[in-house]
Backbone bond lengths (Angstrom), bond angles and torsions (degrees), N, CA, C in turn:
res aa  C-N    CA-C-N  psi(-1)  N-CA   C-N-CA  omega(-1)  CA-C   N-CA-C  phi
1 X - - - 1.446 - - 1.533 107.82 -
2 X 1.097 133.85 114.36 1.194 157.67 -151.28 1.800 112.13 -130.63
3 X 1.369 116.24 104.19 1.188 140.37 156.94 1.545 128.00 130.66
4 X 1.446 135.50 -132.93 1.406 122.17 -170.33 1.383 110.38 -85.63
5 X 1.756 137.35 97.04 1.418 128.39 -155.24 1.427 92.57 -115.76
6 X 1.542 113.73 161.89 1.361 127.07 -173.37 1.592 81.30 -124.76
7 X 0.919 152.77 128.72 1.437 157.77 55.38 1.517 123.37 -12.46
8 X 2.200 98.92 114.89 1.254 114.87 175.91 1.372 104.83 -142.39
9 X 1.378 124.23 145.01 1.731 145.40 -169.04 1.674 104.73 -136.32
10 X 0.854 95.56 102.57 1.620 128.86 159.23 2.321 106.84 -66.03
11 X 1.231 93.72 108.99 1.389 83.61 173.41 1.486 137.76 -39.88
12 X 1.601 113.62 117.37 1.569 95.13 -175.76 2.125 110.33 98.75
13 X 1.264 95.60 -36.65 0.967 103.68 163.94 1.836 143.07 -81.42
14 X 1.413 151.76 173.42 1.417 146.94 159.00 1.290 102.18 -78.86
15 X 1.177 104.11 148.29 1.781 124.34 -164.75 1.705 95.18 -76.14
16 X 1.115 123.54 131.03 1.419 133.00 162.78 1.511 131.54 -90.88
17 X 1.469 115.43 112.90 1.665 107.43 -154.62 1.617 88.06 -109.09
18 X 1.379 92.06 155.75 1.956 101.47 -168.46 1.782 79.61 -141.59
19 X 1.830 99.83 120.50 1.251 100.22 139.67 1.462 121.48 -61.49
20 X 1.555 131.14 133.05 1.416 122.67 160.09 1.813 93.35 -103.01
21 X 0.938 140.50 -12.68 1.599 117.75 172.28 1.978 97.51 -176.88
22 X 1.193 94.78 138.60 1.649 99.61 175.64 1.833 115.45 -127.73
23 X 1.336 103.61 18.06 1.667 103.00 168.56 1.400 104.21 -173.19
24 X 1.006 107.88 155.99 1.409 126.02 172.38 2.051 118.97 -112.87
25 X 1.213 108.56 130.67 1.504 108.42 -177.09 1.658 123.29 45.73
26 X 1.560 116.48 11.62 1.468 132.38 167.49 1.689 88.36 122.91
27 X 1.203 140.46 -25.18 1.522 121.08 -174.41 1.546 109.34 -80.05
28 X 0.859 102.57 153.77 1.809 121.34 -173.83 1.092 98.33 -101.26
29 X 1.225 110.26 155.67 2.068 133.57 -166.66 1.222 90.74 -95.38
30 X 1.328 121.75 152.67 1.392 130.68 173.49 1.260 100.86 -147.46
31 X 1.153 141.94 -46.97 1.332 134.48 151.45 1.497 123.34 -125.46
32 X 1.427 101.42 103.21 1.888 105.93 -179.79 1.888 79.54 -91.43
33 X 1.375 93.89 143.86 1.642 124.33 168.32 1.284 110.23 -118.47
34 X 1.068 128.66 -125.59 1.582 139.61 -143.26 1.782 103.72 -84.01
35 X 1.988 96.62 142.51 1.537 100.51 -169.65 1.323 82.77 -119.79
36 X 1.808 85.48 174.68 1.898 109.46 162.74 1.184 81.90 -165.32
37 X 1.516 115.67 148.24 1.303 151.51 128.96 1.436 122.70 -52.32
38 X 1.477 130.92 107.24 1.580 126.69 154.55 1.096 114.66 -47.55
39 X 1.430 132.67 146.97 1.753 137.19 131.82 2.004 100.23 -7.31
40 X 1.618 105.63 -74.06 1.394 111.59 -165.02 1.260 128.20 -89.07
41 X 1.616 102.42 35.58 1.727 110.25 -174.44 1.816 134.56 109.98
42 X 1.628 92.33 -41.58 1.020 139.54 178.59 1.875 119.49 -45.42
43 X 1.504 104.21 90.06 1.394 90.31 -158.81 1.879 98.61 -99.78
44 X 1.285 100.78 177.83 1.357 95.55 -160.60 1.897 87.71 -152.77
45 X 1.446 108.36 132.31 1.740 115.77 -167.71 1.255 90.19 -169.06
46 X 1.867 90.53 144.84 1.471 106.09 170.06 1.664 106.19 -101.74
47 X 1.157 109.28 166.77 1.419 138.12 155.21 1.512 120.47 -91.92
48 X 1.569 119.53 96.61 1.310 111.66 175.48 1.434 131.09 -44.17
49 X 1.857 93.28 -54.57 1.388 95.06 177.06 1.674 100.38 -168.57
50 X 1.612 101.57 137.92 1.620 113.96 -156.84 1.626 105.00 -76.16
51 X 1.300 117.76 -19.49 1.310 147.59 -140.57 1.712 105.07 -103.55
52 X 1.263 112.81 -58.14 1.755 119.27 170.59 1.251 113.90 -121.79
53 X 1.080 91.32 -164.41 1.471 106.57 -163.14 1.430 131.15 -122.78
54 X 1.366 143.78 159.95 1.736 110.26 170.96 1.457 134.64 -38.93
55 X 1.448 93.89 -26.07 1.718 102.95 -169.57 1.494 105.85 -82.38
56 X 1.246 92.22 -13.10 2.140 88.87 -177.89 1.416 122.43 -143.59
57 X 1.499 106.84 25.90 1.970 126.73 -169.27 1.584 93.91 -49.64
58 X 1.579 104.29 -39.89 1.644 101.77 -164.13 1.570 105.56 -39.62
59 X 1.523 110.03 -55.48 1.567 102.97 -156.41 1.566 97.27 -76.17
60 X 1.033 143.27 22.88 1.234 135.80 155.40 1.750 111.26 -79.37
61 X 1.223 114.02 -49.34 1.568 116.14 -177.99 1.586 88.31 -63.51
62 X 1.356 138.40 -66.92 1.207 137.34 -148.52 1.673 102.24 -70.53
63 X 1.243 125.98 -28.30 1.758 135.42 169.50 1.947 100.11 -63.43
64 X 1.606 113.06 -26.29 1.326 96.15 175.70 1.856 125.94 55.62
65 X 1.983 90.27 9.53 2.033 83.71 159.46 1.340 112.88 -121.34
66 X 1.593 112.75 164.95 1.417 110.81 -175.26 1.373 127.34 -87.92
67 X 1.241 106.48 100.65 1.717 121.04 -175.04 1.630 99.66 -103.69
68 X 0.967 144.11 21.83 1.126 145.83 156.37 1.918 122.77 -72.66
69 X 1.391 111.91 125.64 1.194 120.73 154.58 1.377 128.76 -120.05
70 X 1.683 105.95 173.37 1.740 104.23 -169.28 1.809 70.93 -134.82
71 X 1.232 92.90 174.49 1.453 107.30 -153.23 1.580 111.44 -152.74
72 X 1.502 112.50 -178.61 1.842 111.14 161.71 1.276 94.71 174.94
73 X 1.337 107.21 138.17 1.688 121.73 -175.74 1.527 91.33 -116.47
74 X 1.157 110.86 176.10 1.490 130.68 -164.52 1.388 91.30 -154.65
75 X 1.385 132.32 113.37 1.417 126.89 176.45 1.643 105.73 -77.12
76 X 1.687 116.61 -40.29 1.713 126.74 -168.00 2.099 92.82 -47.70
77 X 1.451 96.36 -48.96 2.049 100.09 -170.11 1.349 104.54 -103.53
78 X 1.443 129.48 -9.21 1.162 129.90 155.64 2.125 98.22 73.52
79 X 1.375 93.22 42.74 1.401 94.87 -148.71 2.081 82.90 -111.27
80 X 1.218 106.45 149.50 1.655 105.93 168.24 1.521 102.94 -120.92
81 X 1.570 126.54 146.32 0.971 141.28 -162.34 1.520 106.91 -136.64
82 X 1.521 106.95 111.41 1.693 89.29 163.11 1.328 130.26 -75.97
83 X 1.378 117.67 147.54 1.560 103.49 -176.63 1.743 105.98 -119.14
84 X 1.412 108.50 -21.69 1.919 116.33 155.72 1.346 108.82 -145.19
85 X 1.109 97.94 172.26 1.759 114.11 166.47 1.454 116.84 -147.36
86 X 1.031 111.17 -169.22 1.326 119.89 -175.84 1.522 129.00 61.33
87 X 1.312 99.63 29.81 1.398 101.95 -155.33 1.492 118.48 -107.33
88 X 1.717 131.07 143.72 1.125 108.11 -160.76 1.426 120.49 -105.01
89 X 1.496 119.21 126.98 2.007 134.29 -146.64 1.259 112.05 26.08
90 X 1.824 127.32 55.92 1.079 130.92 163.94 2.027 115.44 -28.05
91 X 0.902 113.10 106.38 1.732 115.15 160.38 1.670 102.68 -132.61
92 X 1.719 85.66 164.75 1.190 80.97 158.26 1.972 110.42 96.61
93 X 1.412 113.50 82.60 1.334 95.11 177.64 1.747 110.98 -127.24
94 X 1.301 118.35 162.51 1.393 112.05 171.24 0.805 103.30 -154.43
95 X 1.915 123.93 151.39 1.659 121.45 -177.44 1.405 92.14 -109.81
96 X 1.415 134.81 166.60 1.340 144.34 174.81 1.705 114.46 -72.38
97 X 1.367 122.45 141.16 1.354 112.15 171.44 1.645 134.92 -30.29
98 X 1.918 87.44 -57.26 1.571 76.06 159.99 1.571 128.96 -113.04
99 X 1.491 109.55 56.55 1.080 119.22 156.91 1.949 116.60 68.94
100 X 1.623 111.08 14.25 1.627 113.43 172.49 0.856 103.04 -85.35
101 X 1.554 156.77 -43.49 1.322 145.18 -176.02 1.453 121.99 -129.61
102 X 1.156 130.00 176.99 1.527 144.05 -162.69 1.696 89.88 -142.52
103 X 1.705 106.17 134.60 1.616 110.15 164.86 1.531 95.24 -138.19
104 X 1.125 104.36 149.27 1.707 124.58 177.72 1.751 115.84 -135.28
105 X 0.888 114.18 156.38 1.575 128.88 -158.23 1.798 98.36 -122.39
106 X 2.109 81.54 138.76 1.801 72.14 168.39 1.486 82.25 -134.13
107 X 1.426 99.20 175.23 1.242 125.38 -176.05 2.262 112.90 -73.46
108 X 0.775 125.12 128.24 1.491 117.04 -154.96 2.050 90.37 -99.14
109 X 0.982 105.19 131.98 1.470 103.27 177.62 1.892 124.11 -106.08
């Protein structure tokens, strides 16, 4: 299962996984990495790499191009937004305490 999943477990119960989005502009996720939560819903995740997959991310660092995206879903429009691209093994996200900016990490090759 491949892209932005909400996983929730009810006590006693099996964990329930919810795609909330698996592509952006017709490309498919192959590896979404690092989340944050907004104050207002507002989630915010990178895309390691548009290109492979878990089973083969390696040759992406070792290919040395930027298939990395940063991203933002909106659960209310259920809408995904790019906010960069090109980026190289984007992980890694955090929003600020009080909530003015978002920084994300890429992998340095």
């Amino acid at each position: 299962m491949l892209g932005l999943l909400r996983v929730t477990q009810k006590e006693g119960k099996e964990p329930k996984v919810e795609i909330l989005a698996n592509e952006h502009d017709g490309l498919k996720f192959k590896l979404t990495d690092g989340v944050d939560v907004g104050e207002d819903g507002t989630i915010y995740f990178t895309e390691a790499t548009y290109k492979y997959n878990l089973y083969d991310f390696y040759n992406d660092i070792l290919e040395g191009e930027p298939h990395g995206r940063f991203m933002s879903y909106n659960p209310a429009t259920k809408k995904v937004t790019l906010l960069a691209r090109n980026l190289y093994f984007a992980n890694r996200v955090a929003i600020a305490p009080d909530q003015k900016f978002v920084v994300y990490c890429e992998t340095a090759m």
